[in-house]
N, CA, C and O atoms as CSV, one atom per row, in Angstrom:
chain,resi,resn,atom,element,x,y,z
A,1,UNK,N,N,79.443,82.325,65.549
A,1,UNK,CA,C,80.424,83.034,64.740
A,1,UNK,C,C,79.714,83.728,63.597
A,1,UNK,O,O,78.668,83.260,63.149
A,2,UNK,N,N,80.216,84.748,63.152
A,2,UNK,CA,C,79.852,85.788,62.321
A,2,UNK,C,C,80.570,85.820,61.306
A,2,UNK,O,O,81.740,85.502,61.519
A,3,UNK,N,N,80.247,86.151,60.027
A,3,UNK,CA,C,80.971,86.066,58.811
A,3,UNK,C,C,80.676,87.500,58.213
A,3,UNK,O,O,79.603,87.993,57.866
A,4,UNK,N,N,81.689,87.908,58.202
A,4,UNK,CA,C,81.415,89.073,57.612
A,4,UNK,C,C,82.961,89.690,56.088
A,4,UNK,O,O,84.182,89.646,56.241
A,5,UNK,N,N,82.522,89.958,55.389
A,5,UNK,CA,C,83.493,90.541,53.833
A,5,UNK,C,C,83.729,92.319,54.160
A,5,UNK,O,O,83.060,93.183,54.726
A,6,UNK,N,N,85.095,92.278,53.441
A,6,UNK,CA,C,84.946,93.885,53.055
A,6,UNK,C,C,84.726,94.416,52.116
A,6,UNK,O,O,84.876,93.942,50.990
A,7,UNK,N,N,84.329,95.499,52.383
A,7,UNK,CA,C,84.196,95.988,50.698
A,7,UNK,C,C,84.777,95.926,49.412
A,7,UNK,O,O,84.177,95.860,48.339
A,8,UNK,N,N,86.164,95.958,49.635
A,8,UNK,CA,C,87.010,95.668,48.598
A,8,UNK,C,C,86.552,93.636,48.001
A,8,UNK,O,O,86.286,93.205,46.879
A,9,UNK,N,N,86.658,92.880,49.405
A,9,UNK,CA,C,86.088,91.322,49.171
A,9,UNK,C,C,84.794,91.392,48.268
A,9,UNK,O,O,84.757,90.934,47.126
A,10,UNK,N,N,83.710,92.033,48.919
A,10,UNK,CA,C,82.829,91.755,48.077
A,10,UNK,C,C,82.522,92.252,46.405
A,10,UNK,O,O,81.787,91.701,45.585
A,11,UNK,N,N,83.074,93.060,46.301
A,11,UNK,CA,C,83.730,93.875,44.778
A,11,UNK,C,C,84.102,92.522,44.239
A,11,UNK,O,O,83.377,91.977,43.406
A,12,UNK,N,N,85.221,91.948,44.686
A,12,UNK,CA,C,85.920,90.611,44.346
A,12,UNK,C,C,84.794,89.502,44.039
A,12,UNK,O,O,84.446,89.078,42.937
A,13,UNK,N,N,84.349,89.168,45.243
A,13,UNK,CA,C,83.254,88.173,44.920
A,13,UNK,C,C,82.435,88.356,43.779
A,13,UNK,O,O,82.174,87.457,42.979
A,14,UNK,N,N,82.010,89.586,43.702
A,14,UNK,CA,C,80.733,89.831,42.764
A,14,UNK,C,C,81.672,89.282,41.297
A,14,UNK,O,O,81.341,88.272,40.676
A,15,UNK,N,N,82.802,90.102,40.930
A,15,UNK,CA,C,83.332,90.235,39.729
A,15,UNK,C,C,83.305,88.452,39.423
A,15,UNK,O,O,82.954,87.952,38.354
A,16,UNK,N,N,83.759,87.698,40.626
A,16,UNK,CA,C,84.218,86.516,40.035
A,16,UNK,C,C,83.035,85.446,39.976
A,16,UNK,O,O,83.132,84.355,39.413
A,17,UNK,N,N,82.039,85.861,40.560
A,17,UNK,CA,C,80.765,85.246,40.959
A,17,UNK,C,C,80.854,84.392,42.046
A,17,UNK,O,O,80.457,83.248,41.828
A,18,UNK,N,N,81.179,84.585,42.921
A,18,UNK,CA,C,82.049,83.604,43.909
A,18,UNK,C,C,80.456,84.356,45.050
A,18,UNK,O,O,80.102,85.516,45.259
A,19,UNK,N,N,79.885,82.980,45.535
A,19,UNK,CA,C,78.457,83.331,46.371
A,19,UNK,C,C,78.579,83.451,47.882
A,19,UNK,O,O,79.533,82.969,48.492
A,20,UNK,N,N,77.803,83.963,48.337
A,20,UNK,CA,C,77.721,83.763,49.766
A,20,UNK,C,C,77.694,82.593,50.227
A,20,UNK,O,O,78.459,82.570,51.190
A,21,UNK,N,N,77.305,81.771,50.092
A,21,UNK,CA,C,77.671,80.151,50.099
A,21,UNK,C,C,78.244,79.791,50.416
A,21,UNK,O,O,78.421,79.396,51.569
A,22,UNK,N,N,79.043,79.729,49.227
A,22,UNK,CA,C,80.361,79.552,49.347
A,22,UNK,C,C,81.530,80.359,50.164
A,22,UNK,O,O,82.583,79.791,50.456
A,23,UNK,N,N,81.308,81.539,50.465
A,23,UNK,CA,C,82.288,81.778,51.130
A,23,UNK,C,C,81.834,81.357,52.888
A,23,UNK,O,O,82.681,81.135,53.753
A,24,UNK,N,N,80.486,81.325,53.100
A,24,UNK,CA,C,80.525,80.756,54.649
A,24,UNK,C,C,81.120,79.024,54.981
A,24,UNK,O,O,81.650,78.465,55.942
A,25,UNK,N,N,80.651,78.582,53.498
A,25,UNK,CA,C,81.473,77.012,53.920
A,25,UNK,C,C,82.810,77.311,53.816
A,25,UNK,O,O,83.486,76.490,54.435
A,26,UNK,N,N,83.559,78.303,53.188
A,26,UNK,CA,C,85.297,78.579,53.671
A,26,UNK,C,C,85.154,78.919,54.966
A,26,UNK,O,O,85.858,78.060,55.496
A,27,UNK,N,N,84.654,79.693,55.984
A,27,UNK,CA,C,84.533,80.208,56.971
A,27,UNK,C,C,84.156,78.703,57.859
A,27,UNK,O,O,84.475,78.399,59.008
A,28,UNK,N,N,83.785,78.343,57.384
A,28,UNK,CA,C,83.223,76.885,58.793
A,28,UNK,C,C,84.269,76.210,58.659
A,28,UNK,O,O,84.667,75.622,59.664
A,29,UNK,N,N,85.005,76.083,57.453
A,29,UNK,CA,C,86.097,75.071,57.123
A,29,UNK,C,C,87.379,75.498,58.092
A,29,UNK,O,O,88.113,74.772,58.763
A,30,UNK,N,N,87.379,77.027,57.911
A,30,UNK,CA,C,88.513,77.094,58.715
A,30,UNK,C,C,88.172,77.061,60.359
A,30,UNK,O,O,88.900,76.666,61.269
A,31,UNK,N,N,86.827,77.606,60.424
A,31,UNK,CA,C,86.821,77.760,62.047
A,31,UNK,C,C,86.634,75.756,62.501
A,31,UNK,O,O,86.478,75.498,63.694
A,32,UNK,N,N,86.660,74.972,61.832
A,32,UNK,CA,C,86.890,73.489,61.988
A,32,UNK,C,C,88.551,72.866,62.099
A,32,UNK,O,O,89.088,71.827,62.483
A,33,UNK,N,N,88.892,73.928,61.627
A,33,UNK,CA,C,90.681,73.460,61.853
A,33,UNK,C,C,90.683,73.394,60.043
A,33,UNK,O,O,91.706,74.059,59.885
A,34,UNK,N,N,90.422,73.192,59.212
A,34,UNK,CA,C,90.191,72.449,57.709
A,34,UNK,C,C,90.763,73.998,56.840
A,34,UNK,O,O,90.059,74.460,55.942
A,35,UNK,N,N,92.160,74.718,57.262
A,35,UNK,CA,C,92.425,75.336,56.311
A,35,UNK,C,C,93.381,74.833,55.370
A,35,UNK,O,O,93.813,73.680,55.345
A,36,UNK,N,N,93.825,76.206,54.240
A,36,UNK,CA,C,94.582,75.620,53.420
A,36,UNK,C,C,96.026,76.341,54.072
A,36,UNK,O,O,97.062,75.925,53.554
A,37,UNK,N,N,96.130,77.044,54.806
A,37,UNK,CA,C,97.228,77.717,55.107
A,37,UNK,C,C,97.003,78.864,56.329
A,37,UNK,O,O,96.178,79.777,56.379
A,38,UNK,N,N,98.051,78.470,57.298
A,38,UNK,CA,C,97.443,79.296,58.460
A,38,UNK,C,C,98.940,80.035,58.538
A,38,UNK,O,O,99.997,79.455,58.785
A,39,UNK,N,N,98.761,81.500,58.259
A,39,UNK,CA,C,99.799,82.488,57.732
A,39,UNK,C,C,100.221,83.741,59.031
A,39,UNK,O,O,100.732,84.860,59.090
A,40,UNK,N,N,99.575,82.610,60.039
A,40,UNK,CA,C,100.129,83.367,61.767
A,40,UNK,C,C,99.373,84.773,61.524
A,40,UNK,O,O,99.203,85.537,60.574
A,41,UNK,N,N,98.978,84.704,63.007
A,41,UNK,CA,C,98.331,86.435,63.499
A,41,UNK,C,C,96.888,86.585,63.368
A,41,UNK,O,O,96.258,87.638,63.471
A,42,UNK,N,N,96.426,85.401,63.127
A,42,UNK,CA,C,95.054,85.311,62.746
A,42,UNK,C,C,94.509,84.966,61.232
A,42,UNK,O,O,93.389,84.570,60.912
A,43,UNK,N,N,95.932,85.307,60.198
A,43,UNK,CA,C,95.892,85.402,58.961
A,43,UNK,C,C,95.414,83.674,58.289
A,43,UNK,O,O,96.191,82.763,58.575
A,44,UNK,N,N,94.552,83.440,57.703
A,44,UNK,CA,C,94.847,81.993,57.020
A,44,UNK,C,C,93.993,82.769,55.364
A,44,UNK,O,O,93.418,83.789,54.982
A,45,UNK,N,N,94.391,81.597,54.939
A,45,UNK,CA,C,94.500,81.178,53.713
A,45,UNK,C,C,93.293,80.020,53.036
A,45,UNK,O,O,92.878,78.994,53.575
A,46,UNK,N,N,92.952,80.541,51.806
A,46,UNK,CA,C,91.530,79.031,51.982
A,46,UNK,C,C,91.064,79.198,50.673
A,46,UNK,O,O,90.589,80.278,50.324
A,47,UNK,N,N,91.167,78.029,49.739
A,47,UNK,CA,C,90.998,77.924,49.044
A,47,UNK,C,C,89.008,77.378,48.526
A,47,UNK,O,O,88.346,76.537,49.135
A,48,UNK,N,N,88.477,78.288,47.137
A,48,UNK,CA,C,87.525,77.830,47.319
A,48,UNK,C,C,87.096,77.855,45.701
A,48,UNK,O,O,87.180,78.798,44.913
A,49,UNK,N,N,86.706,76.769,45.522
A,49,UNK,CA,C,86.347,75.815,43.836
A,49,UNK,C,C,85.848,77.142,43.193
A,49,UNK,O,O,85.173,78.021,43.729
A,50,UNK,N,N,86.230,77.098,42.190
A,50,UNK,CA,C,85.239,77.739,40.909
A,50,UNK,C,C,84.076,76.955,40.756
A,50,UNK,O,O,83.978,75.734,40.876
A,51,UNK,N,N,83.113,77.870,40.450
A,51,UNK,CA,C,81.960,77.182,40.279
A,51,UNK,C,C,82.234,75.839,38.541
A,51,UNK,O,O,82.503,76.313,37.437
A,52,UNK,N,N,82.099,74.527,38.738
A,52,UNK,CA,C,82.547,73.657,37.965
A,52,UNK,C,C,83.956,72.979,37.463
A,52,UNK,O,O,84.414,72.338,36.517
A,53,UNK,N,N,84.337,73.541,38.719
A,53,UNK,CA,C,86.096,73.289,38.443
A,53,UNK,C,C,86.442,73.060,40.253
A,53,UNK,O,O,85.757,73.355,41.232
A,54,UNK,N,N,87.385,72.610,40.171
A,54,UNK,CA,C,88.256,72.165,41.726
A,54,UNK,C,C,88.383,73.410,42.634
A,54,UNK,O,O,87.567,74.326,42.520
A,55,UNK,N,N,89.134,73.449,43.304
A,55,UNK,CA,C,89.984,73.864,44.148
A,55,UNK,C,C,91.342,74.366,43.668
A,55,UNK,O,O,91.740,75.529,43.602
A,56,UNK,N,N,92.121,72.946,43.264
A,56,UNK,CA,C,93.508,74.037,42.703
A,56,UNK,C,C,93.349,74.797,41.657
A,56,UNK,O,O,94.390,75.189,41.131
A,57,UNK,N,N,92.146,75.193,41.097
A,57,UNK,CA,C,92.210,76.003,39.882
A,57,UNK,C,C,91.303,77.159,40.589
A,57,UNK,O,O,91.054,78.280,40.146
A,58,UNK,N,N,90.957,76.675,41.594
A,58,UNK,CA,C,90.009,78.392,41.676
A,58,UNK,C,C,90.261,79.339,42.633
A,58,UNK,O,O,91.174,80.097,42.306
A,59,UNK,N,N,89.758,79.563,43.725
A,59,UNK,CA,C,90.488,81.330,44.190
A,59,UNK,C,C,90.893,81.079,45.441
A,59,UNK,O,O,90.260,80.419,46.265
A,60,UNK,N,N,92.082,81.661,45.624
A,60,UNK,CA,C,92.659,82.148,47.087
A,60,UNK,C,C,91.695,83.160,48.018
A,60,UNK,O,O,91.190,84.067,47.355
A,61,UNK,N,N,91.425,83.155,49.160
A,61,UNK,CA,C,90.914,83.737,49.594
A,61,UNK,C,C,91.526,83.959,51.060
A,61,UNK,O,O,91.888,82.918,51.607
A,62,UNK,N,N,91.735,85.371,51.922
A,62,UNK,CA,C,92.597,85.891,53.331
A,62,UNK,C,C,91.095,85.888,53.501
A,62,UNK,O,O,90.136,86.190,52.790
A,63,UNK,N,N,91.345,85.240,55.219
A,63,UNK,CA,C,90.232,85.173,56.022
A,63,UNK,C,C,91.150,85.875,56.786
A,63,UNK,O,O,92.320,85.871,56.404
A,64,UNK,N,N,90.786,86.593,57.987
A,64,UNK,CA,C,90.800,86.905,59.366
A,64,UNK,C,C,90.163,86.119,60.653
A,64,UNK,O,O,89.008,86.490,60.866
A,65,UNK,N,N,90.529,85.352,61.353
A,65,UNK,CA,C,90.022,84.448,62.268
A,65,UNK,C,C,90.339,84.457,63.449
A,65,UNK,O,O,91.567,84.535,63.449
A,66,UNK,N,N,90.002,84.427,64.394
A,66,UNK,CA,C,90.277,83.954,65.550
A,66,UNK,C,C,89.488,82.714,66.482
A,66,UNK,O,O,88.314,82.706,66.111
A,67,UNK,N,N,89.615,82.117,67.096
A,67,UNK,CA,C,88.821,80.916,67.550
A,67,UNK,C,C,87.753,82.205,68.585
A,67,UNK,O,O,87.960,83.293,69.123
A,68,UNK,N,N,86.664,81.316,68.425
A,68,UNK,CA,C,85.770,82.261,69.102
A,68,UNK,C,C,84.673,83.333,68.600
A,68,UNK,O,O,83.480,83.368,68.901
A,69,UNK,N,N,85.368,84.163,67.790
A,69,UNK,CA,C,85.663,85.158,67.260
A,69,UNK,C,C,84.673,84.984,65.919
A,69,UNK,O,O,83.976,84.057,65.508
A,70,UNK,N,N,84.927,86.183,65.499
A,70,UNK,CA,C,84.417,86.596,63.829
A,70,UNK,C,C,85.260,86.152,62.494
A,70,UNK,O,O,86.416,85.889,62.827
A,71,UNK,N,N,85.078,86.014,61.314
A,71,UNK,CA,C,85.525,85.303,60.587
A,71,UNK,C,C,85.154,86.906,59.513
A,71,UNK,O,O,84.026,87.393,59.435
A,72,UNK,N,N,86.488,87.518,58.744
A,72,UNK,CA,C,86.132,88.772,58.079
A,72,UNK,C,C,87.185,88.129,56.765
A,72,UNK,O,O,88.307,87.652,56.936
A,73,UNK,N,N,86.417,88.289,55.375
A,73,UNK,CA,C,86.927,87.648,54.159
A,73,UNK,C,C,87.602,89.174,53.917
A,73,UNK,O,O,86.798,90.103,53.851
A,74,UNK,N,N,88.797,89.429,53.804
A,74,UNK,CA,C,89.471,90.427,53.481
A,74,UNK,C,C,90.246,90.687,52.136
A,74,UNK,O,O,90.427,91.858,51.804
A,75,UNK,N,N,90.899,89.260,51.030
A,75,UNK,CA,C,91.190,89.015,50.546
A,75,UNK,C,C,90.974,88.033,49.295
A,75,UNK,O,O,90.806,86.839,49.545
A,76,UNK,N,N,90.969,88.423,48.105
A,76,UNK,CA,C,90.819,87.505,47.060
A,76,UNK,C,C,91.213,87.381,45.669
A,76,UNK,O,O,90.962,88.240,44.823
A,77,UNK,N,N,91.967,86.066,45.399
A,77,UNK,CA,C,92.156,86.570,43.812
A,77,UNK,C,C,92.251,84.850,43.039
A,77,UNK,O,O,92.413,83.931,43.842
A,78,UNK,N,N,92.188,84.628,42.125
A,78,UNK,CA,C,92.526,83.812,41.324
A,78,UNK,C,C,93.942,83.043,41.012
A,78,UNK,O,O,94.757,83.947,41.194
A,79,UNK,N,N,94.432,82.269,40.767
A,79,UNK,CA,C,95.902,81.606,41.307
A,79,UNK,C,C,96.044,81.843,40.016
A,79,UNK,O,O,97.212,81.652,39.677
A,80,UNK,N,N,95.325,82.192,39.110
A,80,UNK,CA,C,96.311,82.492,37.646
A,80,UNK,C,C,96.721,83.515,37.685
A,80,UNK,O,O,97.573,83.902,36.886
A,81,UNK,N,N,95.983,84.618,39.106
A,81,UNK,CA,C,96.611,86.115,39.190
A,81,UNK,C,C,97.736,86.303,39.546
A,81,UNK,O,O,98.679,86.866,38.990
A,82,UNK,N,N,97.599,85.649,40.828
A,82,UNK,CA,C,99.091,85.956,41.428
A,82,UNK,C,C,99.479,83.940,42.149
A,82,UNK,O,O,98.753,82.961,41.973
A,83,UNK,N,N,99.999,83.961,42.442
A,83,UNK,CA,C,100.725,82.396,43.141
A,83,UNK,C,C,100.333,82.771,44.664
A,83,UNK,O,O,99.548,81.956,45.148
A,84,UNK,N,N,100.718,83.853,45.544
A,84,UNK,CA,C,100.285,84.068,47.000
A,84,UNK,C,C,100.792,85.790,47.177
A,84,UNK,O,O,101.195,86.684,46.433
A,85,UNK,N,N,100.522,85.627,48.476
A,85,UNK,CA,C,100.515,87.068,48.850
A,85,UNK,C,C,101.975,86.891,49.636
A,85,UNK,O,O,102.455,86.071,50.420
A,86,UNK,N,N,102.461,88.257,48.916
A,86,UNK,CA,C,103.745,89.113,49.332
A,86,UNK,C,C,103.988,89.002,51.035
A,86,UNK,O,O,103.266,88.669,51.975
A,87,UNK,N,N,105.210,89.403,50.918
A,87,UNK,CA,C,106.342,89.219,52.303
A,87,UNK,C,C,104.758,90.741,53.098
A,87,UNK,O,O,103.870,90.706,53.949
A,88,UNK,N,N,105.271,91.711,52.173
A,88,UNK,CA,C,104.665,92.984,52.653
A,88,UNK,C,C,103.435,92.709,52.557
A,88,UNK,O,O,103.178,92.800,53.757
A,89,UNK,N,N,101.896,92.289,51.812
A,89,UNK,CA,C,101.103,92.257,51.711
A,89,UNK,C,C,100.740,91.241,53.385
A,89,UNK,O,O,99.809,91.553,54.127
A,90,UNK,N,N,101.860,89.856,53.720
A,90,UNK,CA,C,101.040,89.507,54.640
A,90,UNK,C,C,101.108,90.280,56.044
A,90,UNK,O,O,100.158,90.172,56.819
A,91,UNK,N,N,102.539,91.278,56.471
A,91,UNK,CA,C,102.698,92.202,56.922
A,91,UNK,C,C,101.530,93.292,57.388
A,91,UNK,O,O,101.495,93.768,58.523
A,92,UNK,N,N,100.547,93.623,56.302
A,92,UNK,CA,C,99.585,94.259,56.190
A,92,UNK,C,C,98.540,93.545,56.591
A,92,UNK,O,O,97.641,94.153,57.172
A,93,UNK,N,N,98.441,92.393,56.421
A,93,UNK,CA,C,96.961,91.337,56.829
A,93,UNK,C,C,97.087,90.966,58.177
A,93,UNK,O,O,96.067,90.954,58.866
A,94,UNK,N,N,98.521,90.561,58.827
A,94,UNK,CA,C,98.723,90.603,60.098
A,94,UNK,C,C,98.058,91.830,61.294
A,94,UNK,O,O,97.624,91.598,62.422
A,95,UNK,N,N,98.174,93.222,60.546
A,95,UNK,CA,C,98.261,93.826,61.149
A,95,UNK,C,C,96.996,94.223,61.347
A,95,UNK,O,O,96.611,94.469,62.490
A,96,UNK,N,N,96.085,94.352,60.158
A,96,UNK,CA,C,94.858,94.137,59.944
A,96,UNK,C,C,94.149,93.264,60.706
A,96,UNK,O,O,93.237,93.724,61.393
A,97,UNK,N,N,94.408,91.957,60.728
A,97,UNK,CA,C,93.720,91.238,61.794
A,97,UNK,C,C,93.396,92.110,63.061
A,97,UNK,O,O,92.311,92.457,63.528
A,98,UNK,N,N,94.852,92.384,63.517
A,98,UNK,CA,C,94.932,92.866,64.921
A,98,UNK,C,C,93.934,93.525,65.050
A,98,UNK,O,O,93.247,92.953,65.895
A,99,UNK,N,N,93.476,94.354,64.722
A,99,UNK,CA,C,92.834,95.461,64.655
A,99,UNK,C,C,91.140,94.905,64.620
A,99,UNK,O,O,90.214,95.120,65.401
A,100,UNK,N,N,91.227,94.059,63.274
A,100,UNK,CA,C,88.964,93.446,62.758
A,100,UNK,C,C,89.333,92.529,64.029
A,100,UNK,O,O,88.407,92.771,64.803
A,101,UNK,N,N,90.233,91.559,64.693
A,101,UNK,CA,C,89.769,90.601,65.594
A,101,UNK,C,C,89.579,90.879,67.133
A,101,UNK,O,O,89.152,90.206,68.071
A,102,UNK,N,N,90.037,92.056,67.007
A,102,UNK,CA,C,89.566,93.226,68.592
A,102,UNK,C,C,88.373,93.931,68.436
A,102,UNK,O,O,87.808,94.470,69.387
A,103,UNK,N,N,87.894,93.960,67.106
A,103,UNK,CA,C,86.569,94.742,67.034
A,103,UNK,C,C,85.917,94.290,68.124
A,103,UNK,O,O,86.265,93.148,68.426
A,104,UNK,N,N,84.672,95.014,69.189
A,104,UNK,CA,C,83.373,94.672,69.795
A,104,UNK,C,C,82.489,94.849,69.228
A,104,UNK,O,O,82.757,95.300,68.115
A,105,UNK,N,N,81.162,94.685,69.469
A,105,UNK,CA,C,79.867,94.609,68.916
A,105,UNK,C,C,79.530,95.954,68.224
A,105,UNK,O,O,78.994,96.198,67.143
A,106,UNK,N,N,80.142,96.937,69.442
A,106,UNK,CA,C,79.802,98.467,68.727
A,106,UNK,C,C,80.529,99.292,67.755
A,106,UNK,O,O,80.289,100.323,67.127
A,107,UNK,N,N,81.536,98.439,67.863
A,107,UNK,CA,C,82.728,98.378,66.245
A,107,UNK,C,C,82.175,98.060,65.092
A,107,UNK,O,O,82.285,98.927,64.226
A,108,UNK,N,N,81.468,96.844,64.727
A,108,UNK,CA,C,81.495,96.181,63.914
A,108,UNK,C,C,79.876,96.990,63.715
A,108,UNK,O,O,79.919,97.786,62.777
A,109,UNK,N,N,78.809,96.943,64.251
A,109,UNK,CA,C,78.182,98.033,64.255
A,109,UNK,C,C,78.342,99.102,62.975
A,109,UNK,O,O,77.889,99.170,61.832
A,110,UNK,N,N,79.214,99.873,63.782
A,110,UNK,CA,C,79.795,101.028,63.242
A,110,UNK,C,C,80.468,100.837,61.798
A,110,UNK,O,O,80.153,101.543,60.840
A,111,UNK,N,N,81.271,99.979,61.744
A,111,UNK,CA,C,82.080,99.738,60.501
A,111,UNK,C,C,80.949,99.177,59.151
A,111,UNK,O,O,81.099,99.556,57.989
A,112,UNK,N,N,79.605,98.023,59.690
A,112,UNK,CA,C,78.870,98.097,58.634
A,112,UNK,C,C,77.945,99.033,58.555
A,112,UNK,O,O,77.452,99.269,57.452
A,113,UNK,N,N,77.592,99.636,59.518
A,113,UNK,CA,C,76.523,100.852,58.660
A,113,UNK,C,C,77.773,102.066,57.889
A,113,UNK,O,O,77.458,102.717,56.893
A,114,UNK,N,N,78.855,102.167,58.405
A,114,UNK,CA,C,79.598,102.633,57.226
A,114,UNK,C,C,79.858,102.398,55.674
A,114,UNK,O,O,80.288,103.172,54.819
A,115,UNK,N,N,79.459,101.093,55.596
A,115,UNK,CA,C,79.788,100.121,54.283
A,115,UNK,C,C,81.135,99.513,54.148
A,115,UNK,O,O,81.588,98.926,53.165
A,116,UNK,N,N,81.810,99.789,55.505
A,116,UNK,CA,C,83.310,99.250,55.293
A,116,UNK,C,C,82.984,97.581,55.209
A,116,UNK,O,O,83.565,96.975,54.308
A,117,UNK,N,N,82.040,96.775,56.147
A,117,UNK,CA,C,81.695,95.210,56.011
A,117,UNK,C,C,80.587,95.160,55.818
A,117,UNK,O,O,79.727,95.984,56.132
A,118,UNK,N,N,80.468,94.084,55.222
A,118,UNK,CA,C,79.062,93.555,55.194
A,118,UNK,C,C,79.107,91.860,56.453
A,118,UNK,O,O,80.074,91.374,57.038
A,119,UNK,N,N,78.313,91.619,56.445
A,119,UNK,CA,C,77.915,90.032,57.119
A,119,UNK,C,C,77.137,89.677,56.098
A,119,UNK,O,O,76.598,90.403,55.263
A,120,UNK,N,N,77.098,88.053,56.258
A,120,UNK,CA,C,77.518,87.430,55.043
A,120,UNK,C,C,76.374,86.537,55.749
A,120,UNK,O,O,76.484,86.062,56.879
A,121,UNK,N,N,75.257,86.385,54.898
A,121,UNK,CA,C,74.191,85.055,55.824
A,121,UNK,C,C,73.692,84.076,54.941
A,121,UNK,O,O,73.568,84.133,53.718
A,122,UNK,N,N,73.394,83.065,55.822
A,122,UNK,CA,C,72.998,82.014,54.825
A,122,UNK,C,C,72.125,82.011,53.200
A,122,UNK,O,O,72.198,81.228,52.252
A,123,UNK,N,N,71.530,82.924,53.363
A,123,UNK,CA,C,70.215,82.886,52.462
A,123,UNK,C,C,70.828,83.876,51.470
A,123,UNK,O,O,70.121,84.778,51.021
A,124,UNK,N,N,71.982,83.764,51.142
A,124,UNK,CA,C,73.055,84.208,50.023
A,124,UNK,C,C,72.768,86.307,49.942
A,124,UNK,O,O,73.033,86.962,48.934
A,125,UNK,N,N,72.323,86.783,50.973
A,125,UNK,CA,C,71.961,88.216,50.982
A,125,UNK,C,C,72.337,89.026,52.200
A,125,UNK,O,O,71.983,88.901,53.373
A,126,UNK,N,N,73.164,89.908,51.604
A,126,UNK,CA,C,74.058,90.574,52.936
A,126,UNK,C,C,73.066,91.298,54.110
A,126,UNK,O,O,72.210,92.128,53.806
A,127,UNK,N,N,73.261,90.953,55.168
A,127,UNK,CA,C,72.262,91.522,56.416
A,127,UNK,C,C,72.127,92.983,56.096
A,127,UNK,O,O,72.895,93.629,55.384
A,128,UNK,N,N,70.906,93.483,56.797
A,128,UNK,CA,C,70.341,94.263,56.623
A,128,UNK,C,C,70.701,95.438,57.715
A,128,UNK,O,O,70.616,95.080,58.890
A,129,UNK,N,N,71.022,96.552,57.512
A,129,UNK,CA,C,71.420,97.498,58.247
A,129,UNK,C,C,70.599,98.585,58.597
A,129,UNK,O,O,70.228,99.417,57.768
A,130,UNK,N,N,70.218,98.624,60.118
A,130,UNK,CA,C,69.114,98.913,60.659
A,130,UNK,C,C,69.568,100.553,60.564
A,130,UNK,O,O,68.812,101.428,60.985
């Protein structure tokens, strides 16, 4: 499985300092069954600590998942921002899935040498685009 952020995610990450790390142990957590909320269509939900603080105090994060499949961080914010995502916002993530969890190889390809994703690797530094 592949972990990969969007651009808008990683904007997010950076601002909040939230690491590559950390977001692949959200990604194993959920592809283990271990989410915080599975919001149908591929959509879940996953909570992940502030650096020195818990879980219920630190950030929401929309994964895109499918078993099998790629794992794309699409979503993120702080629970002092908002409480969860809108009737319409999950509307939009649903639909979104549809779409990143049909990607093939020559999609996803395509979409990161665009800069629309990055992949997300252990050694906290986004893969390199040939």
């Amino acid at each position: 499985m592949s972990v990969y952020k969007t651009k808008a995610f990683a904007r997010f990450a950076r601002k909040v300092g939230l690491g590559d790390r950390e977001i692949i142990h959200a990604a194993e957590a959920v592809a283990a069954g271990q989410w915080d909320a599975d919001l149908g269509g591929g959509v879940y939900k996953q909570r992940i600590a502030r650096e020195g603080g818990g879980k219920s105090g630190g950030f929401r994060t929309i994964i895109l998942f499918k078993v099998g499949g790629h794992s794309f961080f699409v979503h993120g914010f702080a629970k002092s921002e908002k409480a969860n995502v809108t009737a319409n916002e999950l509307r939009a993530l649903r639909k979104l899935a549809a779409t990143f969890l049909g990607f093939d190889a020559e999609t996803l390809e395509k979409a990161s040498a665009a800069g629309e994703i990055a992949e997300v690797t252990n050694d906290g530094e986004d893969a390199k685009q040939d």
